[in-house]
C-alpha positions in Angstrom: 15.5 -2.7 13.0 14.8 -3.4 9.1 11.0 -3.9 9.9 10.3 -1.0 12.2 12.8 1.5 9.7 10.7 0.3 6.6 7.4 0.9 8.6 8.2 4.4 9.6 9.6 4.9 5.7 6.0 3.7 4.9 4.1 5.7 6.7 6.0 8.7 5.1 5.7 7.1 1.5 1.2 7.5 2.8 1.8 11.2 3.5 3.7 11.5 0.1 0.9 9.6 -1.7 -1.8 12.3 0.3 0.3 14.9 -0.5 1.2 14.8 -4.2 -2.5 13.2 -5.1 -5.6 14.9 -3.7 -7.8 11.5 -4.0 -6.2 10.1 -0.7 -6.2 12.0 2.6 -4.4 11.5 5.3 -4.7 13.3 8.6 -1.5 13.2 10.1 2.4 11.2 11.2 0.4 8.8 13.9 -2.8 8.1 11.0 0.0 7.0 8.6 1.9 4.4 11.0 -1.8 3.2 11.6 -2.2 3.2 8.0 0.7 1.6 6.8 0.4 -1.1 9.3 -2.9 -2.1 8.7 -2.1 -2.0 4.7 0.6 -4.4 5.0 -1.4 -6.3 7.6 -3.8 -6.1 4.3 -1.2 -7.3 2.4 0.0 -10.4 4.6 -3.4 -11.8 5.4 -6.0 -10.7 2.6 -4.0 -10.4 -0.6 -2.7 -14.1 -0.8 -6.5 -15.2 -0.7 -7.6 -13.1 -3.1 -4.5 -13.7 -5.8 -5.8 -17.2 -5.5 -9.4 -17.1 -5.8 -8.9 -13.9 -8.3 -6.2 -16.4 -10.6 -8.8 -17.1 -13.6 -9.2 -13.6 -13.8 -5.3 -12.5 -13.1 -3.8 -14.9 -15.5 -6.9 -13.8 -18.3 -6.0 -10.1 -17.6 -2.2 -11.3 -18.2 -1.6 -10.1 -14.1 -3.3 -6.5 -14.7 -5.8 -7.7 -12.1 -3.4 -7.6 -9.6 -3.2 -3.8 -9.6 -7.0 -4.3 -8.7 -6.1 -6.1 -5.8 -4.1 -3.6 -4.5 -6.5 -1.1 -4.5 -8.6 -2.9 -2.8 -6.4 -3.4 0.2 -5.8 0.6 0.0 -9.5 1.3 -0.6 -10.0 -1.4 2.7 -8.0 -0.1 4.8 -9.3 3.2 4.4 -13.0 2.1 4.9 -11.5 0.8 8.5 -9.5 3.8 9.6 -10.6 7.1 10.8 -7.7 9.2 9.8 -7.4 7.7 6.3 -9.8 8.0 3.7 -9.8 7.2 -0.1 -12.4 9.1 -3.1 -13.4 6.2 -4.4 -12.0 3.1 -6.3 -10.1 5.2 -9.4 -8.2 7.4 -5.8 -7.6 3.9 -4.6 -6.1 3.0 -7.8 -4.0 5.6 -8.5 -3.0 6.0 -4.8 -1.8 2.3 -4.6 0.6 2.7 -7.9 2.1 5.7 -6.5 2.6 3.7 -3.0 3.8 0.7 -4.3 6.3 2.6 -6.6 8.0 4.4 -3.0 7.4 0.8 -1.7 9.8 -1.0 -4.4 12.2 2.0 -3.7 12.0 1.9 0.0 12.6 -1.8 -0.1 15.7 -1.1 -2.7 17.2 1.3 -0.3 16.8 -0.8 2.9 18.1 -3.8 0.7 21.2 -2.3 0.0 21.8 -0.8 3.5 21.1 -3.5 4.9 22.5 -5.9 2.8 24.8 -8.7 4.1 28.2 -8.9 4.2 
């Protein structure tokens, strides 16, 4: 129940990101599931092997170059997905702080209603 409730939340944290900045478009509810799933599909598969061979850099940049990171598995999923698309690396950027942000809060929220007893 947790996973699907934090998928849908997703999705709507992507049409709040297309919404409030005009560098990310999305088309509409059904592009955002797709979105968000293949985003933290992204995240699950991609991300690990690139925080490893990126460490030199990541530990260098003090962990800054994680942020890089994450826009690239928001510009990459874009490049993959017809109803999502990204203006470039900076959109990607910006548009993967301001998802990550709802992300920590969505996880918060489902943390603490879902929190064990």
């Amino acid at each position: 129940m947790k996973l699907l409730l934090k998928w849908l939340l997703s999705a709507a944290a992507l049409l709040f990101v297309a919404y409030v900045y005009s560098g990310v478009q999305v088309q509409n509810f059904t592009s955002a599931l797709i979105a968000a799933f293949v985003i933290g599909l992204f995240n699950v598969v991609l991300r690990p092997v690139l925080v490893v061979l990126t460490l030199p850099v990541t530990i260098v940049t003090v962990g800054l170059f994680l942020f890089v990171i994450n826009a690239l598995m928001f510009w990459a999923a874009a490049s993959v997905l017809d109803g999502f698309h990204v203006n470039g690396f900076a959109a990607a950027l910006v548009g993967s702080l301001i998802y990550s942000l709802l992300g920590v809060l969505i996880e918060s929220a489902l943390g603490g209603l879902f929190a064990k007893k």
